[in-house]
LUMTI-446047 format. One record per residue: x, y, z of N, C-alpha, C in turn; residue number from 1. Coordinates in pm, 1 decimal, padded with zeros to 6 digits. Last residue first. Layout:
<atoms>
X	Y	Z	X	Y	Z	X	Y	Z	NUM;
...
</atoms>
This chain:
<atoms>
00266.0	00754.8	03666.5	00323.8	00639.2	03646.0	00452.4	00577.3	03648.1	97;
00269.0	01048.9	03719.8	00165.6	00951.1	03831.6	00210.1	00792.0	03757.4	96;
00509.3	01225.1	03719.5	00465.3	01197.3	03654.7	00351.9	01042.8	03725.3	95;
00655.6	01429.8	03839.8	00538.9	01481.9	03866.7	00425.7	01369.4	03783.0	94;
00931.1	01349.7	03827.3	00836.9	01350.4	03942.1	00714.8	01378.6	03985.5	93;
00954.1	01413.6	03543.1	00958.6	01227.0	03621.3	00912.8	01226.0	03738.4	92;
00991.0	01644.7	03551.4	00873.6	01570.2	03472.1	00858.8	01434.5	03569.6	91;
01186.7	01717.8	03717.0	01095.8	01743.6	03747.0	00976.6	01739.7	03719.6	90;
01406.9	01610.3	03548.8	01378.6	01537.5	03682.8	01225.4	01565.6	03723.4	89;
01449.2	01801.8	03338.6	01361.7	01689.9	03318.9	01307.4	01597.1	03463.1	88;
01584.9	01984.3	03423.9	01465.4	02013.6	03468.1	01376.1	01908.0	03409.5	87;
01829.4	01933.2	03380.9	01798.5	01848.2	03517.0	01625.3	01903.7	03544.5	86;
01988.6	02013.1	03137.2	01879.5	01862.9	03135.7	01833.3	01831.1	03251.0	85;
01961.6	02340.7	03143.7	02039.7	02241.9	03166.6	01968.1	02141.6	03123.9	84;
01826.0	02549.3	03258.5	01913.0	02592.0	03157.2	02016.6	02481.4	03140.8	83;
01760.8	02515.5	03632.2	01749.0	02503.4	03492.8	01893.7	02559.3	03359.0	82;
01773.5	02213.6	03901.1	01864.5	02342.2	03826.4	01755.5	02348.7	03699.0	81;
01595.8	02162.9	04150.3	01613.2	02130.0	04011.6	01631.6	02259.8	03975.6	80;
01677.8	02296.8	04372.7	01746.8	02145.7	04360.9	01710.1	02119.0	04209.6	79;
01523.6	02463.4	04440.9	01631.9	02470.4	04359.9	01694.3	02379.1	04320.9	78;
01223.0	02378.1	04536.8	01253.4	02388.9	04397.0	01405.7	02403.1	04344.9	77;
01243.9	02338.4	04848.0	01299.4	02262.7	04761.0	01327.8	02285.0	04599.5	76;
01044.4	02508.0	04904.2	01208.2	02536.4	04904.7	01304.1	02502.0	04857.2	75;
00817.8	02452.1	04663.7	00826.1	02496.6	04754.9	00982.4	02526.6	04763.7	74;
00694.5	02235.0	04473.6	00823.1	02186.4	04553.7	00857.5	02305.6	04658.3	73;
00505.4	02406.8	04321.9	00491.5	02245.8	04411.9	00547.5	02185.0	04474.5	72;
00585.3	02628.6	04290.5	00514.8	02626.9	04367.0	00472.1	02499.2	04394.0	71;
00787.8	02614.9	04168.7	00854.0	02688.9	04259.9	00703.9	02667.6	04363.3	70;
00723.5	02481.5	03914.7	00802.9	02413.1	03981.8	00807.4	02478.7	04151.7	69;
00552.0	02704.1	03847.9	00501.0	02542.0	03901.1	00586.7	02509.0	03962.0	68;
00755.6	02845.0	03743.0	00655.0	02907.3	03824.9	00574.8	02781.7	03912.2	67;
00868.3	02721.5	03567.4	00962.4	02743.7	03700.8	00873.8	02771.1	03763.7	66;
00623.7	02505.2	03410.8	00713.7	02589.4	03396.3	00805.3	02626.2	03492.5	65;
00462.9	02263.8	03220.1	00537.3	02327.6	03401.1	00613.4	02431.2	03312.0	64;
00163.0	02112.6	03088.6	00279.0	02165.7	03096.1	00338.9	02258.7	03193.6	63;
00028.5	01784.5	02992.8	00069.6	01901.7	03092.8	00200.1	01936.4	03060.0	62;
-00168.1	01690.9	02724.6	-00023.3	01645.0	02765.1	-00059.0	01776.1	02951.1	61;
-00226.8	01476.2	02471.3	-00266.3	01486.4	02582.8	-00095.0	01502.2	02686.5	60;
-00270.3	01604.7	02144.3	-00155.1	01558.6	02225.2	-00208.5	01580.4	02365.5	59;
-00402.0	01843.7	01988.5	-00401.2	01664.4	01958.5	-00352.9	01589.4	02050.5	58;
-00204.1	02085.5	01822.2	-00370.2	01996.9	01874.0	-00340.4	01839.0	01858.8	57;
00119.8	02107.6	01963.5	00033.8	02109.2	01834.9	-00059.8	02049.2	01932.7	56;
00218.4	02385.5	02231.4	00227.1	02212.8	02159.1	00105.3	02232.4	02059.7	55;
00438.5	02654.9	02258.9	00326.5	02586.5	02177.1	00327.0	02444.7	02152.3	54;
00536.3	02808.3	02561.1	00574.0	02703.7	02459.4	00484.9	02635.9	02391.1	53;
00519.2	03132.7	02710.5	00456.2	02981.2	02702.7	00501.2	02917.6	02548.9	52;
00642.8	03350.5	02936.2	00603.0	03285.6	02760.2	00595.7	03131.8	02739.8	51;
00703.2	03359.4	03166.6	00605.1	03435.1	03078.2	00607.0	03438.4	02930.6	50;
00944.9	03191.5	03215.7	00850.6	03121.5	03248.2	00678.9	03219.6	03192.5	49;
01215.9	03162.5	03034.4	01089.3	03234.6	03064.1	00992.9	03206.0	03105.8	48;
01403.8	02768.1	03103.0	01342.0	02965.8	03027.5	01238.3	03059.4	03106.5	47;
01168.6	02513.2	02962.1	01328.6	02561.0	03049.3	01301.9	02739.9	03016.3	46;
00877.2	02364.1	03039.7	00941.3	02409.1	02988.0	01072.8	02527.2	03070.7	45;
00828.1	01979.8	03005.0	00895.2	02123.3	03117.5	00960.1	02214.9	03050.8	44;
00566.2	01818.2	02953.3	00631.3	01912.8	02916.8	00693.5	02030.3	03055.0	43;
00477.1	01475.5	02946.8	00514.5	01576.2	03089.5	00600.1	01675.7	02980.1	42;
00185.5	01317.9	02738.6	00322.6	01390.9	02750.5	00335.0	01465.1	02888.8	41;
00056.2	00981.3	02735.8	00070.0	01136.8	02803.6	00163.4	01212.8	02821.0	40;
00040.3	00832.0	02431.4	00092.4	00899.5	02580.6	00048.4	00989.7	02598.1	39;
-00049.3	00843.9	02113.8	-00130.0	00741.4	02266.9	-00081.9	00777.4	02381.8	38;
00134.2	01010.2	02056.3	-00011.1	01053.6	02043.8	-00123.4	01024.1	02161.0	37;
00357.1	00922.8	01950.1	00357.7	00978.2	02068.6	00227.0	00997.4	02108.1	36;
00364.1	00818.4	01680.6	00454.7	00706.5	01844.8	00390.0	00786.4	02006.6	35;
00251.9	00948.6	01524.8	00231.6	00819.0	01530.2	00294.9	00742.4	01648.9	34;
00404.1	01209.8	01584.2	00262.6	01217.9	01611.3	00241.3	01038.6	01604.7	33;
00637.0	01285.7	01513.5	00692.2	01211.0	01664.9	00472.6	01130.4	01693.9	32;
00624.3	01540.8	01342.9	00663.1	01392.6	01293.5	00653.8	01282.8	01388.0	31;
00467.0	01691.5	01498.3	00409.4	01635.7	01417.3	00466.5	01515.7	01369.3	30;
00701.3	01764.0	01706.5	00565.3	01668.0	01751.4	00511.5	01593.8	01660.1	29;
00814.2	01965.5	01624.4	00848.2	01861.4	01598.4	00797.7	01726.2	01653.8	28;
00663.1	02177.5	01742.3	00621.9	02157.8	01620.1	00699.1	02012.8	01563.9	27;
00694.6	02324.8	02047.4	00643.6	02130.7	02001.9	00644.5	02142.3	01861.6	26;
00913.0	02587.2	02068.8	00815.1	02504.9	02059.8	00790.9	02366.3	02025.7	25;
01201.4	02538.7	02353.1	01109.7	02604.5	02196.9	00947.1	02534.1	02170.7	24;
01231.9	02422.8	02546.9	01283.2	02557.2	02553.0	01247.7	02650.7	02423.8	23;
01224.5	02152.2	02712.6	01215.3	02247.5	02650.1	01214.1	02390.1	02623.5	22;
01186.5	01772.0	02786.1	01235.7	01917.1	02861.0	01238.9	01980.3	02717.2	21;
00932.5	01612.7	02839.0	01003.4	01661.3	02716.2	01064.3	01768.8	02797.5	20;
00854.1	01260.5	02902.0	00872.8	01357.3	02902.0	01011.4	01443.3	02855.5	19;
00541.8	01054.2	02861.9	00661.0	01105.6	02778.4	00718.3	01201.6	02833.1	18;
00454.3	00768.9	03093.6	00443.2	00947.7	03024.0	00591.9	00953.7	02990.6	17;
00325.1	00448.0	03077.1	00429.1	00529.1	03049.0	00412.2	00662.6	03048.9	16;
00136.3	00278.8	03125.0	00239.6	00287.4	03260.5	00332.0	00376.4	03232.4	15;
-00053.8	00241.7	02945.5	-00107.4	00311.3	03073.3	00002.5	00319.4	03173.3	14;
00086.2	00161.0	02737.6	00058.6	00328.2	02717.0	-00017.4	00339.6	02862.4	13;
00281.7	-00053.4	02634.6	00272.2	00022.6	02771.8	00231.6	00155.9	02815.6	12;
00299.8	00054.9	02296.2	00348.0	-00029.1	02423.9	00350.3	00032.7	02601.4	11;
00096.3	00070.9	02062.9	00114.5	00142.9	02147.8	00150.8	00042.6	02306.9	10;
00160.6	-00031.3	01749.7	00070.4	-00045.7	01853.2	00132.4	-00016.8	01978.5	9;
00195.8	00230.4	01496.0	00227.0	00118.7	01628.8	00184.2	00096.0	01683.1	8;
00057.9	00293.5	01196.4	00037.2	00299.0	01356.8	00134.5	00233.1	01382.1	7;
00168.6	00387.3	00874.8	00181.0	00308.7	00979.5	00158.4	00356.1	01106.5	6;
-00048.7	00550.5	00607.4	00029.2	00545.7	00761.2	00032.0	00423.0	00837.9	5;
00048.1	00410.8	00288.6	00010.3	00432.2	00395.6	00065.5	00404.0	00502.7	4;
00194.3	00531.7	00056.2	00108.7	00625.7	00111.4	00093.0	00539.2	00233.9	3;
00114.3	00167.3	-00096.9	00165.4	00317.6	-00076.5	00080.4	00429.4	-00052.2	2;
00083.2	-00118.2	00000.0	00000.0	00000.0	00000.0	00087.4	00124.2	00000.0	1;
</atoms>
């Protein structure tokens, strides 16, 4: 069949969330759309926390910023550094699977 889309069948989609540290927008979602679609994405975004990072329609996801971070962890928030890869920690912890 040419032309057609391949699905995957979606492995471990009730025990897994995706998560994306970031600092631009999701538009590279669209290609990632057949693997990623069935998850739940954890978006952290790195940066400005008064500008918000665009995900495409479609995608079940949440998104943090420092402002979250500072208010769910409280004193603790410094411990996750930003402008780095450690603000991914703070997906993995917020993530219920």
């Amino acid at each position: 069949m040419a032309g057609a889309t391949v699905r995957p069948t979606p492995v471990l989609k009730d025990e897994l969330d995706i998560v994306i540290p970031t600092i631009r927008n999701l538009d590279f979602l669209e290609m990632w759309r057949p693997f990623f679609e069935p998850y739940h994405l954890i978006i952290v975004q790195d940066g400005d926390p008064s500008k918000t990072v665009k995900v495409p329609k479609g995608f079940d996801y949440e998104l943090y910023n420092r402002n979250d971070i500072n208010k769910i962890m409280g004193p603790k928030a410094s411990c996750i550094s930003f402008k780095d890869s450690a603000c991914r920690c703070f997906g993995c912890m917020v993530s219920k699977k």
